[in-house]
C-alpha positions in Angstrom: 1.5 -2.6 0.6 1.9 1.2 0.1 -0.3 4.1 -0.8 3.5 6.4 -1.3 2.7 8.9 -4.5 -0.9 8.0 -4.7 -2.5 10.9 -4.0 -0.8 12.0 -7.1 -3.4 10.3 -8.9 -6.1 12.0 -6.5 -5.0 15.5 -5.8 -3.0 16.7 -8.1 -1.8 20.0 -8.0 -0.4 20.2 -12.0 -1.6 17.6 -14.9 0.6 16.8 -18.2 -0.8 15.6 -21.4 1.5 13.8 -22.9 0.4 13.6 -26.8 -2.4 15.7 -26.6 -4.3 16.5 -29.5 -7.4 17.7 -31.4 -7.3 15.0 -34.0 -10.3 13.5 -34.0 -11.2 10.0 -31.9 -7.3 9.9 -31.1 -6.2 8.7 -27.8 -4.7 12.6 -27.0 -7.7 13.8 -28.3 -10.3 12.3 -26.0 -7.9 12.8 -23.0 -7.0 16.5 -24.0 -10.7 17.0 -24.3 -12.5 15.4 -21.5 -9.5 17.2 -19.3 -10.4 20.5 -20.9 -14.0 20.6 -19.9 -13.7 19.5 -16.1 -12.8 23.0 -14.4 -9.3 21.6 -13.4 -8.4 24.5 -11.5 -4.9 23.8 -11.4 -2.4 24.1 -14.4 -3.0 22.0 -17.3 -0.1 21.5 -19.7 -0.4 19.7 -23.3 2.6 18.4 -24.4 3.1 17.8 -28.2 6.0 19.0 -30.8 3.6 18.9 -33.7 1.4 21.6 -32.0 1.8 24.6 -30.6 -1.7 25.3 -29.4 -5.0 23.6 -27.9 -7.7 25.6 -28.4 -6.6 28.5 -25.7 -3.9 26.4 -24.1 -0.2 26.7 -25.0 1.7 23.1 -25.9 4.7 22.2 -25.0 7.2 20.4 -27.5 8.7 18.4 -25.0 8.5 17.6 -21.1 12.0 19.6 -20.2 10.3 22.7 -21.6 7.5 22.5 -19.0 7.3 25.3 -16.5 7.2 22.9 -13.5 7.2 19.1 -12.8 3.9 18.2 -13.1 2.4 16.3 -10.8 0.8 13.5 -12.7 1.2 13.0 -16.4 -0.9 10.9 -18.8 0.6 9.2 -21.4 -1.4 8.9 -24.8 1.4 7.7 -26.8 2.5 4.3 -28.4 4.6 2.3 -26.3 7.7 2.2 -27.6 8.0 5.8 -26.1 6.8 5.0 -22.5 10.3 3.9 -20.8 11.9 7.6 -22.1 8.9 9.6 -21.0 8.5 8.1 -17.5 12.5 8.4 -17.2 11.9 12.2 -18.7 9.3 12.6 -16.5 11.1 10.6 -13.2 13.7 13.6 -13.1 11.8 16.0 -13.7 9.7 15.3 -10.5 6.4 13.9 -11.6 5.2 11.2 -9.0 2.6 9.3 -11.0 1.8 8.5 -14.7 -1.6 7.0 -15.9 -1.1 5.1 -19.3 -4.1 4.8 -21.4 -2.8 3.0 -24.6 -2.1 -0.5 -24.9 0.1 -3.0 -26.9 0.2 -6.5 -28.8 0.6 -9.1 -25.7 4.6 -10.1 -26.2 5.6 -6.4 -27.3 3.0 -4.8 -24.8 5.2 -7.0 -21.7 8.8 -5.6 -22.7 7.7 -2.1 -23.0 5.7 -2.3 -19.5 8.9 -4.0 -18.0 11.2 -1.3 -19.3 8.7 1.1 -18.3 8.5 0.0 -14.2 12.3 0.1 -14.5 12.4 3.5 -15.9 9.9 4.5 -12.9 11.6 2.9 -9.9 14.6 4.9 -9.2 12.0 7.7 -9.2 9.5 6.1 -6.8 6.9 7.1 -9.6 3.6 5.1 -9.3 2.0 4.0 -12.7 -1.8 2.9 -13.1 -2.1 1.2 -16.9 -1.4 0.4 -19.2 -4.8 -0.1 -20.8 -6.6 2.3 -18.2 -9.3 4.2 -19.4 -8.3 6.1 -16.3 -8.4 7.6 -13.2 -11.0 10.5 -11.9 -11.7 12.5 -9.0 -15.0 15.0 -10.6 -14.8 17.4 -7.2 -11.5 18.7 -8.3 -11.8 18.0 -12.5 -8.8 16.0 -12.1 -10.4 14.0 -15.3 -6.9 11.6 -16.1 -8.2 9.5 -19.0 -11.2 9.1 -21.3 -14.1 8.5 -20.1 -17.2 7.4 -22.3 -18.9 10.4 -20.1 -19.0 13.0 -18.0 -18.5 12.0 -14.0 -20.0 14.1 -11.3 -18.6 14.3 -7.7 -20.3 12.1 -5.0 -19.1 10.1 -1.8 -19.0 6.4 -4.0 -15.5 5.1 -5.2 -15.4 2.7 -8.0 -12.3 0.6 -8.8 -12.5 -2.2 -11.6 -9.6 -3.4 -14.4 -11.9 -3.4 -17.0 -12.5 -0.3 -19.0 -15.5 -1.3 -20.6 -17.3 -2.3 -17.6 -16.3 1.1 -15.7 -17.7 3.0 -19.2 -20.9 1.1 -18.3 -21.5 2.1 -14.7 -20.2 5.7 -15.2 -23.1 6.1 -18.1 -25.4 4.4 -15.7 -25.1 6.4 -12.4 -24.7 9.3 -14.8 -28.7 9.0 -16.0 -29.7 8.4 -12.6 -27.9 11.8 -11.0 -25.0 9.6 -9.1 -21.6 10.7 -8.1 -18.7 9.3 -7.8 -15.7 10.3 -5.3 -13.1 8.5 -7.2 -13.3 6.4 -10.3 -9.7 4.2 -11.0 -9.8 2.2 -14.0 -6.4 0.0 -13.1 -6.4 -1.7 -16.5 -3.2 -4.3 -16.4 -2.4 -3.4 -12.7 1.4 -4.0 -13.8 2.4 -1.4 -10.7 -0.8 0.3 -8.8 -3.4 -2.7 -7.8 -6.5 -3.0 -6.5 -5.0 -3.9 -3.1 -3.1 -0.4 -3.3 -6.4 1.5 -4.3 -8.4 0.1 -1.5 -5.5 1.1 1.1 -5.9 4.5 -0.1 -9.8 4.6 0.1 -9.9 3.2 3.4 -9.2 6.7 5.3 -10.0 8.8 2.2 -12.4 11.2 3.8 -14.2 12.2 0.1 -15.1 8.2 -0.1 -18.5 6.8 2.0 -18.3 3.6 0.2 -16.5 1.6 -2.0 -17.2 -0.5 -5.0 -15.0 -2.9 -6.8 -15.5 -5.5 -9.5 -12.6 -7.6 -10.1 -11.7 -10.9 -11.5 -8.7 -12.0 -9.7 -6.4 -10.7 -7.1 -2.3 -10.8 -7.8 -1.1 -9.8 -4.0 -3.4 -12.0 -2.0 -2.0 -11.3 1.4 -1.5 -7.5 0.3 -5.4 -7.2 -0.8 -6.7 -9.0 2.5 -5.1 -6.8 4.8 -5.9 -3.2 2.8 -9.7 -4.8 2.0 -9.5 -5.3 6.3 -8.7 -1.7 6.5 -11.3 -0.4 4.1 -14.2 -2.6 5.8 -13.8 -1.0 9.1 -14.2 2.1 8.1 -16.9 1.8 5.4 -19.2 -0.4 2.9 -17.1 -2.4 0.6 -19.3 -4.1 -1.9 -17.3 -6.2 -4.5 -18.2 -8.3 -7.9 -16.1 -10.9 -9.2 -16.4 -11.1 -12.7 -15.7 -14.5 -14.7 -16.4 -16.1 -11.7 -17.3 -19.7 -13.4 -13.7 -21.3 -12.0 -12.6 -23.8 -9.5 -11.6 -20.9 -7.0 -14.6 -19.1 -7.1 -15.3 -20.4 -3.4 -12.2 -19.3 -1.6 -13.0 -16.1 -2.9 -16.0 -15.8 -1.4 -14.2 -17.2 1.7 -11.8 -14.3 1.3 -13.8 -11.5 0.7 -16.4 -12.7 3.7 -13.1 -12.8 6.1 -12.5 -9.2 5.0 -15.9 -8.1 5.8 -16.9 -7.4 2.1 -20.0 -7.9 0.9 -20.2 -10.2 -2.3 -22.8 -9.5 -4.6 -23.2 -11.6 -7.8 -24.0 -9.9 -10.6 -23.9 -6.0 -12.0 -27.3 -5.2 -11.5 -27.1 -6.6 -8.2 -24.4 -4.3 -7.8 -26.0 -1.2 -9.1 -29.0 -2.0 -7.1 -26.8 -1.9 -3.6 -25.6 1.6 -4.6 -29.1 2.9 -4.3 -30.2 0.3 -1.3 -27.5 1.8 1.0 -28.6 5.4 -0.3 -25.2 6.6 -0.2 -24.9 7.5 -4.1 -27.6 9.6 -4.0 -26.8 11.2 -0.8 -23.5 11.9 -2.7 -24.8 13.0 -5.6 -26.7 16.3 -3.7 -22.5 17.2 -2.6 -22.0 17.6 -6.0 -19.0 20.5 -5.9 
């Protein structure tokens, strides 16, 4: 287990968008544009040779003109180009990378494999492919594309599914809820869910945690962070697709851990407001 380079993701100082745009319901579009209206106040830097300006914000052709390493990049571009970028990226300093496009099955595979191998020598951490992404609303630090805006709170949400984490961000948004962090892992092929929770466990912004997950890859690795988390605060988790033969021994797990199962979203949702934290978070809105 390691948490090394994650709070990259979280507290980032400088944010890169690689393939930023204003071309309408693009990928770099809704990125570029969700980013722009968060009050980052740290330096934002669109990267793009067919552009050489964002509404007010200069754009870089290419990541070796950047002023500085940035600290986290996200990648909006096809994945041929991923292994090149991260390795562009790996020596220029940049400790994470958030992917938000995805790829046929087969194809999708070899370009994620060449991709973790271009990040490795670089200790660079990479959350995606397929993540809509990864948000901490105190700061702005808005890495993805959201379906809406999210406001800061003390409630962490961590799920691989995109649509579902849409679904609850539009939810707690009409009810006035925050969110500390929100991590959409998407294929988990490097940052997990086990990694997340080991992070969240002693993250001082997060009073509770909320996961919904379908299976676990790194049993022994998600056992001992979920452990650490529980301690220290209310870890509420959902299996989804849970109609399977091992649907026991994960409740058997997650009971060991000291989670609390709950079986279905709006059981879920309803917990948030039962243990009033969300709404206690939601008046520390930054």
């Amino acid at each position: 287990m390691t948490v090394r380079n994650l709070d990259a993701f979280f507290n980032p100082k400088s944010i890169a968008v690689i393939g930023a745009s204003l071309r309408a319901g693009s990928i770099g579009e809704m990125v570029w544009s969700q980013l722009s209206r968060a009050n980052f106040a740290g330096a934002v830097w669109p990267v793009n040779p067919k552009h050489r300006q964002l509404n007010e914000a200069v754009v870089y052709a290419g990541i070796d003109d950047l002023p500085d390493a940035p600290t986290v990049a996200v990648l909006c571009t096809p994945p041929y180009t991923w292994p090149g970028i991260v390795k562009q990226l790996g020596e220029r300093g940049t400790r994470a990378v958030v992917i938000i496009g995805q790829a046929g099955e087969q194809e999708g595979r070899e370009w994620t494999r060449r991709t973790l191998a271009a990040a490795r020598p670089f200790l660079l951490r990479v959350v995606g492919p397929a993540s809509v992404g990864v948000m901490t609303p105190a700061i702005g630090a808005v890495l993805g594309a959201p379906s809406c805006a999210v406001v800061p709170g003390g409630v962490a949400w961590v799920s691989a599914s995109n649509a579902l984490t849409n679904g609850v961000m539009g939810w707690a948004n009409a009810r006035g809820l925050g969110f500390s962090r929100v991590v959409a892992l998407g294929d988990e092929a490097d940052v997990d869910v086990g990694d997340i929770l080991d992070f969240l466990a002693s993250d001082s912004r997060t009073r509770a945690i909320l996961m919904a997950i379908e299976s676990v890859r790194m049993a022994r690795k998600f056992m001992s962070a979920a452990r650490a988390a529980a301690r220290n605060k209310p870890v509420l988790v959902l299996r989804t697709g849970h109609d399977d033969p091992f649907d026991a021994l994960y409740s058997a797990a997650f009971r060991r851990a000291g989670l609390v199962r709950v079986d279905s979203l709006d059981d879920l949702l309803d917990e948030i407001e039962t243990l009033g934290v969300g709404r206690v978070a939601a008046s520390d809105r930054a």
